[in-house]
PDB file of N, CA, C and O in Angstrom:
ATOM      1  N   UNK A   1      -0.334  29.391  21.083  1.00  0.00           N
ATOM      2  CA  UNK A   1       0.128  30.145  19.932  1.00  0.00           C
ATOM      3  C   UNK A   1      -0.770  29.932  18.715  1.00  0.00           C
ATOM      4  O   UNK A   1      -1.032  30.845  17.931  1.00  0.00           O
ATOM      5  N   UNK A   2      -1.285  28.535  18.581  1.00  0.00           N
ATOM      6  CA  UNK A   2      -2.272  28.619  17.302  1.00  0.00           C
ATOM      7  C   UNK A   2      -3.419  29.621  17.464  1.00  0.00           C
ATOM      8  O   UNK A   2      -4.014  29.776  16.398  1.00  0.00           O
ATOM      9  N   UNK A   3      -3.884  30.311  18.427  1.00  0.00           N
ATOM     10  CA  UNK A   3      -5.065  31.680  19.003  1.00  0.00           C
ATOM     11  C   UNK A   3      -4.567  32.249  17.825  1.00  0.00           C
ATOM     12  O   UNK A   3      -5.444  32.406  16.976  1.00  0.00           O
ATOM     13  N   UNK A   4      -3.300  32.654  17.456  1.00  0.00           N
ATOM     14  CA  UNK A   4      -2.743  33.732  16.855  1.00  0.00           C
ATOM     15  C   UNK A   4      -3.261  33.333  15.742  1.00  0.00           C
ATOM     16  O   UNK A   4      -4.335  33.872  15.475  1.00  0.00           O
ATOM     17  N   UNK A   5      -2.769  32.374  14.801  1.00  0.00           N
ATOM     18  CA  UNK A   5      -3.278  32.289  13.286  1.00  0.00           C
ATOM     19  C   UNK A   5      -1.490  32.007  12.987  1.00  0.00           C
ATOM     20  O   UNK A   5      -1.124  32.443  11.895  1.00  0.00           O
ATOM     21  N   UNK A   6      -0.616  31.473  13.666  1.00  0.00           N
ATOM     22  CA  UNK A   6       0.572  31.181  12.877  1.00  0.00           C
ATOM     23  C   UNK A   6       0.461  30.270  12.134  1.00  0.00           C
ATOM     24  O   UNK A   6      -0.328  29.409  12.524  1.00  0.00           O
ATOM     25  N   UNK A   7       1.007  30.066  11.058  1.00  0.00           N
ATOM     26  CA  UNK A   7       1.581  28.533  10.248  1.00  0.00           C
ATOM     27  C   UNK A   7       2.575  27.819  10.932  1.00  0.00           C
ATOM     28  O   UNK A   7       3.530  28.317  11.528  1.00  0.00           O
ATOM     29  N   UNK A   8       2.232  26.305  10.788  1.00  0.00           N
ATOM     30  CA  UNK A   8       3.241  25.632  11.406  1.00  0.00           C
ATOM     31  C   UNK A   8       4.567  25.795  10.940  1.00  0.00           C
ATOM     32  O   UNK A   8       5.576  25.769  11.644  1.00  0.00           O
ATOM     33  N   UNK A   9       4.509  25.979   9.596  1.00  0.00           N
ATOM     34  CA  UNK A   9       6.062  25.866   9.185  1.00  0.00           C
ATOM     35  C   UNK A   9       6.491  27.129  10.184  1.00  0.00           C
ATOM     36  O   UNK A   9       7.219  26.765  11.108  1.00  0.00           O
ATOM     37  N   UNK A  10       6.179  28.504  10.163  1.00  0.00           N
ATOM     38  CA  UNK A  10       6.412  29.586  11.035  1.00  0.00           C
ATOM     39  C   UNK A  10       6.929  29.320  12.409  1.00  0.00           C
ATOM     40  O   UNK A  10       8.088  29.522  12.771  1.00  0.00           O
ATOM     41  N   UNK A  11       5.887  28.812  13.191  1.00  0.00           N
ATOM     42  CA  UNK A  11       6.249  27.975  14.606  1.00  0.00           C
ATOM     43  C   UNK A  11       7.161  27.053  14.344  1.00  0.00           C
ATOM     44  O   UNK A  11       7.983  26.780  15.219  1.00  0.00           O
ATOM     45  N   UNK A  12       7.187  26.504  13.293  1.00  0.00           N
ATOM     46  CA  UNK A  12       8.274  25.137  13.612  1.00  0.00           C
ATOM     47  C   UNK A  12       9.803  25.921  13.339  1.00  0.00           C
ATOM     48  O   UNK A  12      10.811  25.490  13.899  1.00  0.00           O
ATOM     49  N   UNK A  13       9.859  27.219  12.339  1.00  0.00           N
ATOM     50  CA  UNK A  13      10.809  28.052  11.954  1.00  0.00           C
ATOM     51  C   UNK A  13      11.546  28.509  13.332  1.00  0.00           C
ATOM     52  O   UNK A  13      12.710  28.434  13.727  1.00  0.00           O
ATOM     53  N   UNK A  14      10.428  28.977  13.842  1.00  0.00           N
ATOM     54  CA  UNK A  14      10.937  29.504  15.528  1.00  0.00           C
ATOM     55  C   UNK A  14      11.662  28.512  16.080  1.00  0.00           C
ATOM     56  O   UNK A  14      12.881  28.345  16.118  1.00  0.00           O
ATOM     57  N   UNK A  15      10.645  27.786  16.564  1.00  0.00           N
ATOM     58  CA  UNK A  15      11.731  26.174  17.329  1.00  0.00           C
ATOM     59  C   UNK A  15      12.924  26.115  17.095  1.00  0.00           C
ATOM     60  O   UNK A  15      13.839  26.587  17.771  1.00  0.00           O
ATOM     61  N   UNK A  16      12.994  25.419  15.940  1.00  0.00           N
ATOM     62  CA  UNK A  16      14.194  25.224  15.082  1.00  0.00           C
ATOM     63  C   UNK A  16      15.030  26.554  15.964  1.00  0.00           C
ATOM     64  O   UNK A  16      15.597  26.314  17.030  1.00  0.00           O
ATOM     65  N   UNK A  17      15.007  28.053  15.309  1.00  0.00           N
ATOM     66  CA  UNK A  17      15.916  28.885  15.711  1.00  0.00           C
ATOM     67  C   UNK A  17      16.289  28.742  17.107  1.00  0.00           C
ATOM     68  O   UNK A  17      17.476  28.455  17.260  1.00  0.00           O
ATOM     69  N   UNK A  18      15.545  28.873  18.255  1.00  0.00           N
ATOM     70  CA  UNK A  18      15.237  28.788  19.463  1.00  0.00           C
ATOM     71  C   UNK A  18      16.056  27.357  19.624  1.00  0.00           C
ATOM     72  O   UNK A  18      16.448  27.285  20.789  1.00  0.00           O
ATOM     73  N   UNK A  19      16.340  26.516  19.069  1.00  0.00           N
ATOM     74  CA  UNK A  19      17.172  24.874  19.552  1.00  0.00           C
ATOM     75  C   UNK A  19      18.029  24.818  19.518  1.00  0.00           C
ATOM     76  O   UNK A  19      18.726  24.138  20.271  1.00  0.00           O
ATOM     77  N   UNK A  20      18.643  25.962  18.036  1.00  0.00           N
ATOM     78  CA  UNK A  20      20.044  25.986  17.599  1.00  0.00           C
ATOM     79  C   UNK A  20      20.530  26.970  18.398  1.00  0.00           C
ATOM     80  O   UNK A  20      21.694  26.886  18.788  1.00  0.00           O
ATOM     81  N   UNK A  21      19.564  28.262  18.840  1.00  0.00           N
ATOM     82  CA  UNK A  21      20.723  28.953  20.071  1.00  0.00           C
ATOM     83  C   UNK A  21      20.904  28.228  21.147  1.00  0.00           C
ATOM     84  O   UNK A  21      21.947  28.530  21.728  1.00  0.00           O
ATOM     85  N   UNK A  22      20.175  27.220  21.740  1.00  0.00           N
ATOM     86  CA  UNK A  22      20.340  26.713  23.030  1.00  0.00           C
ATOM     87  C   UNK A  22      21.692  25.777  23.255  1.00  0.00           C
ATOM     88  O   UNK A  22      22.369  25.639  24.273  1.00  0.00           O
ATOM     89  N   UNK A  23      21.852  25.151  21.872  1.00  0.00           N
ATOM     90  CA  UNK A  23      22.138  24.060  21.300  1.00  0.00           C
ATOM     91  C   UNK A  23      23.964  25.169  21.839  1.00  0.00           C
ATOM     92  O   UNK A  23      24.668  25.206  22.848  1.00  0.00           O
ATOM     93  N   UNK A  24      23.988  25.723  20.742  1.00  0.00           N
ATOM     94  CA  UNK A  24      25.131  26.670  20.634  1.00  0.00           C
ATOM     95  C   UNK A  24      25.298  26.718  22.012  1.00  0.00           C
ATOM     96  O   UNK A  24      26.065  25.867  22.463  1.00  0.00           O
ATOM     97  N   UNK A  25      24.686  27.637  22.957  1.00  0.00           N
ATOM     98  CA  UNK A  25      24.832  27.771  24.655  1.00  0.00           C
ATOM     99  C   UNK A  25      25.438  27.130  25.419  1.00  0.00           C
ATOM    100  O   UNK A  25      26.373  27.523  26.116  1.00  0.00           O
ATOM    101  N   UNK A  26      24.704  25.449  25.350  1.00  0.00           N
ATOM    102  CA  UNK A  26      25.183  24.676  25.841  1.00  0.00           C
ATOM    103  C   UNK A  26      26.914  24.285  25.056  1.00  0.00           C
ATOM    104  O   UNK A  26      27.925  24.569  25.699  1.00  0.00           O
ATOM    105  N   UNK A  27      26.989  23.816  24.050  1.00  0.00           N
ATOM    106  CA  UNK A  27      28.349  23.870  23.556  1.00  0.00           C
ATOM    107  C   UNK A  27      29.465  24.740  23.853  1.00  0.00           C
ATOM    108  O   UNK A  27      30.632  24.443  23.596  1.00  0.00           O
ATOM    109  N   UNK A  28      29.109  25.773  24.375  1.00  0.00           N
ATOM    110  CA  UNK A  28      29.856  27.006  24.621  1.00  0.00           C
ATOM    111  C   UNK A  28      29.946  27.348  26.297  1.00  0.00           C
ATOM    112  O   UNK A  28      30.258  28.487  26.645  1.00  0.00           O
ATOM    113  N   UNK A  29      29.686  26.411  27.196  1.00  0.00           N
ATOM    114  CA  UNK A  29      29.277  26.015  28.353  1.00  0.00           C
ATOM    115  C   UNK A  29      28.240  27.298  29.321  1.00  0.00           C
ATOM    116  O   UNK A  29      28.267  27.500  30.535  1.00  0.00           O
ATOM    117  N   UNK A  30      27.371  28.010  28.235  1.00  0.00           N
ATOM    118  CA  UNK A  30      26.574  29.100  29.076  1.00  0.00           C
ATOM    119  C   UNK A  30      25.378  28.663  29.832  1.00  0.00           C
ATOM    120  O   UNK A  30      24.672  29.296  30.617  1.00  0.00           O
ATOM    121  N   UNK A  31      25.298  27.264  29.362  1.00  0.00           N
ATOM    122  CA  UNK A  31      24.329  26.888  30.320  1.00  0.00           C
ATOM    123  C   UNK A  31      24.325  25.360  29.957  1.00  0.00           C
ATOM    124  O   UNK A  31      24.514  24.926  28.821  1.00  0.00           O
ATOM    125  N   UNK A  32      24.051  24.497  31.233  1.00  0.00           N
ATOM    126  CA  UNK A  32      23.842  22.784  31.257  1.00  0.00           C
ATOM    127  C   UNK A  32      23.140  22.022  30.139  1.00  0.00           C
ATOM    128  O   UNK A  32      22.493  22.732  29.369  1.00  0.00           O
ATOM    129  N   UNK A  33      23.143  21.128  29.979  1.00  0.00           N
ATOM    130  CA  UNK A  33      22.319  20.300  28.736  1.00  0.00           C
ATOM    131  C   UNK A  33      21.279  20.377  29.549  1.00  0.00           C
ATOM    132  O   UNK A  33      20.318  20.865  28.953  1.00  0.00           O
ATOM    133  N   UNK A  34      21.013  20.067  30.824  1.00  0.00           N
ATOM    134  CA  UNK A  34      19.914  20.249  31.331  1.00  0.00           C
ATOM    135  C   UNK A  34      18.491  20.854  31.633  1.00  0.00           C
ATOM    136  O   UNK A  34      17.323  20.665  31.971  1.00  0.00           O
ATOM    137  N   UNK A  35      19.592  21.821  31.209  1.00  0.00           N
ATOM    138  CA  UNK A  35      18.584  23.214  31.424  1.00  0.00           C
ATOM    139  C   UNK A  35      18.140  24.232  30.105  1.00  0.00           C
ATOM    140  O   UNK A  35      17.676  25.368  30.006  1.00  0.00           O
ATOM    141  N   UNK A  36      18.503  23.288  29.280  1.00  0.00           N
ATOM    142  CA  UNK A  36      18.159  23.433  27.744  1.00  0.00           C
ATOM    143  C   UNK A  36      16.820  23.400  27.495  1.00  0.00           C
ATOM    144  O   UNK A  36      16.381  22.254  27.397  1.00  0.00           O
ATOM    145  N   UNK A  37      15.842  24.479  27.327  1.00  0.00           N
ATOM    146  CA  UNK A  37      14.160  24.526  27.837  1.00  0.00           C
ATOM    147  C   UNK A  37      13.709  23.804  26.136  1.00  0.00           C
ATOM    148  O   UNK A  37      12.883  22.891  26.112  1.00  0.00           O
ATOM    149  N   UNK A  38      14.123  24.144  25.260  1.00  0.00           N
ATOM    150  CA  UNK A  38      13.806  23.388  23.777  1.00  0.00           C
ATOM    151  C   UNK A  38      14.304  22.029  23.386  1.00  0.00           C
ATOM    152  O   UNK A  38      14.044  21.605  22.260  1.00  0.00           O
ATOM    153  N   UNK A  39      15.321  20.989  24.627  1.00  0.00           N
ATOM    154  CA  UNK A  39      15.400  19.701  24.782  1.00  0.00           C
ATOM    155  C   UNK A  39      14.529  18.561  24.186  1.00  0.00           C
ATOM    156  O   UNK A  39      14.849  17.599  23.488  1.00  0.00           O
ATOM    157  N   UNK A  40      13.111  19.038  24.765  1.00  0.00           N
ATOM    158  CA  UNK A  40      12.042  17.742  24.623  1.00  0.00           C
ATOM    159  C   UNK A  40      10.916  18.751  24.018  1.00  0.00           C
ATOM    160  O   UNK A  40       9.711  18.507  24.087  1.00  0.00           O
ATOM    161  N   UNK A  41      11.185  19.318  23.726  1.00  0.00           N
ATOM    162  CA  UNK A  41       9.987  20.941  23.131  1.00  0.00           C
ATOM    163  C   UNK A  41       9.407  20.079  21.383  1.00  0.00           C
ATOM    164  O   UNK A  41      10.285  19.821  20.559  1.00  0.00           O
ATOM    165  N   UNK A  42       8.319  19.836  21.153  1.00  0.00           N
ATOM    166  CA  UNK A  42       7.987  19.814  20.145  1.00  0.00           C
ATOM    167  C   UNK A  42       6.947  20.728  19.784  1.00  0.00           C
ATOM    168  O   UNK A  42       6.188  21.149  20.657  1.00  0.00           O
ATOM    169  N   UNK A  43       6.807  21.160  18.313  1.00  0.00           N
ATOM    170  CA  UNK A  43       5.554  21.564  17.860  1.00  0.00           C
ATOM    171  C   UNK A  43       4.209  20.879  17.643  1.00  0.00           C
ATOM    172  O   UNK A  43       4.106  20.074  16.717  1.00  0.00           O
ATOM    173  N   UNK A  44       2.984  21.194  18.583  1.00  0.00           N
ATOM    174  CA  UNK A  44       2.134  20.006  17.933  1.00  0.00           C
ATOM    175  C   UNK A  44       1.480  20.157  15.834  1.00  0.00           C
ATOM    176  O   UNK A  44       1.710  21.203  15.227  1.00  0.00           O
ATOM    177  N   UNK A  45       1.103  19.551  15.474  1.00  0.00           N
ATOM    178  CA  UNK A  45       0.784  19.985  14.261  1.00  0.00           C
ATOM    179  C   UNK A  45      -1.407  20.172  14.860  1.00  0.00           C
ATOM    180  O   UNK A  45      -2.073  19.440  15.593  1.00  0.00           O
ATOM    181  N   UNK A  46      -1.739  21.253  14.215  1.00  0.00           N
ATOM    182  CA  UNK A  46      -3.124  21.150  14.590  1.00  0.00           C
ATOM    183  C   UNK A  46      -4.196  20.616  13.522  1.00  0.00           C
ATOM    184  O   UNK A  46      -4.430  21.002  12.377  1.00  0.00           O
ATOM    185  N   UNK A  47      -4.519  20.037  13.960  1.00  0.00           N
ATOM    186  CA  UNK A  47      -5.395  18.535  13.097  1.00  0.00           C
ATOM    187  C   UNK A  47      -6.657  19.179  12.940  1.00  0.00           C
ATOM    188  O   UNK A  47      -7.087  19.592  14.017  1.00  0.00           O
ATOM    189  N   UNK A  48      -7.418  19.412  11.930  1.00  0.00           N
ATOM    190  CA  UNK A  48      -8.725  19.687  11.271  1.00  0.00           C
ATOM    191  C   UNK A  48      -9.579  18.963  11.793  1.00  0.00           C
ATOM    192  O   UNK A  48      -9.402  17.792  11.458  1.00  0.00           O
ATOM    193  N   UNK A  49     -10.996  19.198  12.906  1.00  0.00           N
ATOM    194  CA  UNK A  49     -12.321  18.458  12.738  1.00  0.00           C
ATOM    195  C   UNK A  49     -12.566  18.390  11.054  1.00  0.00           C
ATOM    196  O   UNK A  49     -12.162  18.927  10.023  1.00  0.00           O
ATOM    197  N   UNK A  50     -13.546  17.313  11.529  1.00  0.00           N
ATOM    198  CA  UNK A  50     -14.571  17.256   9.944  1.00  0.00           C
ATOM    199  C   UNK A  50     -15.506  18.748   9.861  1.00  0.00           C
ATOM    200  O   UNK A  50     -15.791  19.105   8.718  1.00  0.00           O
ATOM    201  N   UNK A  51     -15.895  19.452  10.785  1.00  0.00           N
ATOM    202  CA  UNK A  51     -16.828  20.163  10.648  1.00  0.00           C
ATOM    203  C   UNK A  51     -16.396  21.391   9.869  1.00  0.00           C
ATOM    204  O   UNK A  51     -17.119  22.151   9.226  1.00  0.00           O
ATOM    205  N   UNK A  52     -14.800  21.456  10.083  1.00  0.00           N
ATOM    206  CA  UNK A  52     -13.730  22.639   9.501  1.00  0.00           C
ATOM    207  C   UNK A  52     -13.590  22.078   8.121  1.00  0.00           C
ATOM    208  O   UNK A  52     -13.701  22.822   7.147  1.00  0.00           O
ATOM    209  N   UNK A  53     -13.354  20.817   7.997  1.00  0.00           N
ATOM    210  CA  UNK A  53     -13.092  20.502   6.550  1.00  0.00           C
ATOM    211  C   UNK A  53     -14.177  20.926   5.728  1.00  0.00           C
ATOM    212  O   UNK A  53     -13.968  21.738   4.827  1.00  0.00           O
ATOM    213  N   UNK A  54     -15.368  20.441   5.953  1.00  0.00           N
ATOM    214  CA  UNK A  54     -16.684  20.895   5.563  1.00  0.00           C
ATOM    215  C   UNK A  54     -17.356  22.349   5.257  1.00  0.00           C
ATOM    216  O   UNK A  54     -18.240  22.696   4.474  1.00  0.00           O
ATOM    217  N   UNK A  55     -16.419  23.176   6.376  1.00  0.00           N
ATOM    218  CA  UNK A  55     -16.937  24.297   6.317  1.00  0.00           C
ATOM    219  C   UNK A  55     -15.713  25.185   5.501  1.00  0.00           C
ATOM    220  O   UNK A  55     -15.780  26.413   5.549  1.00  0.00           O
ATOM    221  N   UNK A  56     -14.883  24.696   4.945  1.00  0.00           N
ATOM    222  CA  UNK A  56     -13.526  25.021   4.277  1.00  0.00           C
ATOM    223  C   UNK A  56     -14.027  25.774   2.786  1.00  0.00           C
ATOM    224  O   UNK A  56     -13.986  24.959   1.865  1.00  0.00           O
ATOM    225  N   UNK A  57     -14.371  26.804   2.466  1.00  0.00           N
ATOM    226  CA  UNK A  57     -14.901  27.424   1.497  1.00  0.00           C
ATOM    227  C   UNK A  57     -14.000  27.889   0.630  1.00  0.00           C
ATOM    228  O   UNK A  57     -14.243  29.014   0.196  1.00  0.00           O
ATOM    229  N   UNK A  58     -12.699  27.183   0.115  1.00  0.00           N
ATOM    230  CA  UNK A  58     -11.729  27.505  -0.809  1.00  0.00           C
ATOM    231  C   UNK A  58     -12.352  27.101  -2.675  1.00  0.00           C
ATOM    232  O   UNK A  58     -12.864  26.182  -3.313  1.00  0.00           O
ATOM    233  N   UNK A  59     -11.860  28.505  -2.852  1.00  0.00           N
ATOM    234  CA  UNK A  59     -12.662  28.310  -4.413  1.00  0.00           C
ATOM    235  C   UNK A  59     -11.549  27.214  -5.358  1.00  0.00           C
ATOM    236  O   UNK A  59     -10.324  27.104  -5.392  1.00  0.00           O
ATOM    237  N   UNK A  60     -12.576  26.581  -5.997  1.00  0.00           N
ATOM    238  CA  UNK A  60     -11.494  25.640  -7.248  1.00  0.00           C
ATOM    239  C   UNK A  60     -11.600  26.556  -8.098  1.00  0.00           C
ATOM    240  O   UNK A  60     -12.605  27.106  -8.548  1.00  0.00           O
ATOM    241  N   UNK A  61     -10.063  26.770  -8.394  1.00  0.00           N
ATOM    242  CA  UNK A  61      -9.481  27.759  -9.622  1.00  0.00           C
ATOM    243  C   UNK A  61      -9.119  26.987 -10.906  1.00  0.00           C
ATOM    244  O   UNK A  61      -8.237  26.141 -11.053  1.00  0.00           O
ATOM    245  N   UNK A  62      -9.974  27.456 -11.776  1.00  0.00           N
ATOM    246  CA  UNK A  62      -9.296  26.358 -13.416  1.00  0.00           C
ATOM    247  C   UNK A  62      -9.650  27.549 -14.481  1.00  0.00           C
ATOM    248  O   UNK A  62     -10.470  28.440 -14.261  1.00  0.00           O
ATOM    249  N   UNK A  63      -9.084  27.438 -15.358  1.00  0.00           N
ATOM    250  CA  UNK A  63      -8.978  28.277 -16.609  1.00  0.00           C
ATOM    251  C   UNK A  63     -10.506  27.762 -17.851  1.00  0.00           C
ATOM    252  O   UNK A  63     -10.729  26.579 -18.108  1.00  0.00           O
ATOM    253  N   UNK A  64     -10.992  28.430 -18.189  1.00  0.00           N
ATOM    254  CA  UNK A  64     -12.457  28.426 -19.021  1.00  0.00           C
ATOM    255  C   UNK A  64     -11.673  27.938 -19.926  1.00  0.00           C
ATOM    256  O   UNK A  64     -10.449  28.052 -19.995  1.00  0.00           O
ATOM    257  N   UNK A  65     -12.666  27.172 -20.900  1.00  0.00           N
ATOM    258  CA  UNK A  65     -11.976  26.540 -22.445  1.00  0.00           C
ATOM    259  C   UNK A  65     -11.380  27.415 -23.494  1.00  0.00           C
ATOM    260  O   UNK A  65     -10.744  26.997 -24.462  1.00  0.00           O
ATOM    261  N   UNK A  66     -11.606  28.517 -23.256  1.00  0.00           N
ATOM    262  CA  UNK A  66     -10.950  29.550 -24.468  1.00  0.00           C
ATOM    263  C   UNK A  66      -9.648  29.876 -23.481  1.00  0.00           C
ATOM    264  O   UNK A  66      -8.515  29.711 -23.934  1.00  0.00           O
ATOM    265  N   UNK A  67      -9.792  30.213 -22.501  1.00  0.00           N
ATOM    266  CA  UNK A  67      -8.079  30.269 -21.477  1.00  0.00           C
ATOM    267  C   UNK A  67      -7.500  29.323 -22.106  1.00  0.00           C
ATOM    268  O   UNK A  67      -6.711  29.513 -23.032  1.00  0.00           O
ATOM    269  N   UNK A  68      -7.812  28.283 -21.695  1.00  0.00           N
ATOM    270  CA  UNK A  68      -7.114  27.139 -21.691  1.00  0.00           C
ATOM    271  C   UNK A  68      -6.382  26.519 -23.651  1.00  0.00           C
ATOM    272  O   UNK A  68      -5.439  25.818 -24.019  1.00  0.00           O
ATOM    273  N   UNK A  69      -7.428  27.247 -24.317  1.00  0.00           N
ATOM    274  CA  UNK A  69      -6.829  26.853 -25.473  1.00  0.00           C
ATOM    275  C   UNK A  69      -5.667  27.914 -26.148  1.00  0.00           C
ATOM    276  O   UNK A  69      -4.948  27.711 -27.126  1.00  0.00           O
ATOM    277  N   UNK A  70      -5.758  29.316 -25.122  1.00  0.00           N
ATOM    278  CA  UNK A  70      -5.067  30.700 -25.206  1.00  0.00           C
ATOM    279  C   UNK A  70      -3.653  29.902 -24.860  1.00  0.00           C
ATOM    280  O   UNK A  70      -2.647  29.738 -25.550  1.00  0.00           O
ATOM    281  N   UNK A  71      -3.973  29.482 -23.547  1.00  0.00           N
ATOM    282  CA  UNK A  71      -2.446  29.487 -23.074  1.00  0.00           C
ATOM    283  C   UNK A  71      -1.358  28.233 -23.456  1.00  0.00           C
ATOM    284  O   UNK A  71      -0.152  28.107 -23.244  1.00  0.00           O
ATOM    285  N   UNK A  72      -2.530  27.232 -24.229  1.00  0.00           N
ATOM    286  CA  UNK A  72      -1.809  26.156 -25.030  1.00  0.00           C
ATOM    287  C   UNK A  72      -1.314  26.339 -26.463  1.00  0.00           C
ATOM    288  O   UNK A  72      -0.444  25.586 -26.901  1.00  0.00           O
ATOM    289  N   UNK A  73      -1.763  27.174 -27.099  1.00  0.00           N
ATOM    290  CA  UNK A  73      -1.211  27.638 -28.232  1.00  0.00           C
ATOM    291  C   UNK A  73      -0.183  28.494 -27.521  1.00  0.00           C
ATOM    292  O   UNK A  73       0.935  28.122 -27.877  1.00  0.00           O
ATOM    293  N   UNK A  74      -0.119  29.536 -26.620  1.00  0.00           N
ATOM    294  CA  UNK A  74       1.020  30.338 -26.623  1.00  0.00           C
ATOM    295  C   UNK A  74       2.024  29.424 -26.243  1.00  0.00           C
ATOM    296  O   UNK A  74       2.926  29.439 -27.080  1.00  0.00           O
ATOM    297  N   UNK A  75       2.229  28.655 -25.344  1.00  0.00           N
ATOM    298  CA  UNK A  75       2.899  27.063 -25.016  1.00  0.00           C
ATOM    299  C   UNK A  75       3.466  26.848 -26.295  1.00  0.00           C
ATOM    300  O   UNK A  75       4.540  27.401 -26.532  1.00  0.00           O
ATOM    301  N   UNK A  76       2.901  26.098 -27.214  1.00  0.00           N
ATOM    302  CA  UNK A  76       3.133  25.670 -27.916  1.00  0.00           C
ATOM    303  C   UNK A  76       4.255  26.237 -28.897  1.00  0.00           C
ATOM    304  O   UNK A  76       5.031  25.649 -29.650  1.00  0.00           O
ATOM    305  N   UNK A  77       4.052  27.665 -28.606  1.00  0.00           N
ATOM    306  CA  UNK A  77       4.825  28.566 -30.038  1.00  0.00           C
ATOM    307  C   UNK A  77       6.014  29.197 -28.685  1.00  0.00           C
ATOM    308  O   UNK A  77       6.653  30.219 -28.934  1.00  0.00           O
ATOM    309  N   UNK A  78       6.134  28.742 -27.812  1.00  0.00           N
ATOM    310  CA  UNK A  78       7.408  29.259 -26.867  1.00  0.00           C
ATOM    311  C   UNK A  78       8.651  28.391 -27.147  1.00  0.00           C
ATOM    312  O   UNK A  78       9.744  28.955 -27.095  1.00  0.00           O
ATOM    313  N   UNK A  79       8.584  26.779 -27.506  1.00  0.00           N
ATOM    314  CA  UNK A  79       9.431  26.269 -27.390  1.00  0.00           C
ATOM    315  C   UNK A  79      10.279  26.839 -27.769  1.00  0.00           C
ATOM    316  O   UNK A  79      10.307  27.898 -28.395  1.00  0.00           O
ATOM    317  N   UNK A  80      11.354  25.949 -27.296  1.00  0.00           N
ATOM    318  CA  UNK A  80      13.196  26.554 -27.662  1.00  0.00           C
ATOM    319  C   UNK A  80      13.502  25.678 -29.128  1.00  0.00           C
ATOM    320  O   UNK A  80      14.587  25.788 -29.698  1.00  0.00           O
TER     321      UNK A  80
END
């Protein structure tokens, strides 16, 4: 499933749903604890080489000194 490009929280969202119907199933006797396929089911989390970290081209976002003195004066004159 990581081929796809999901987020873990996403996959782990699924699980989760997918445990609590089984979960329910079994309580409701539609099927054995046994045969509960999301029992021992974990998500792995997928771990970054160094070569990905390295090659990770996310821009650092910061505000220029006149931004920054814009949005501290407007700050300043918002208080309650």
């Amino acid at each position: 499933m990581f081929d796809k490009g999901y987020a873990h929280n996403t996959l782990d969202g699924i699980h989760s749903t997918g445990r609590m119907i089984f979960k329910k199933a079994v309580e409701l006797g539609i099927i054995k604890p046994e045969l509960n396929p999301t029992a021992f089911a974990t998500i792995p989390k997928r771990i970054e080489t160094v070569e990905e970290i390295g090659n990770n081209q996310d821009e650092i976002k910061f505000l220029e000194k006149d931004e920054l003195i814009k949005f501290l004066r407007t700050a300043k004159g918002k208080r309650p």
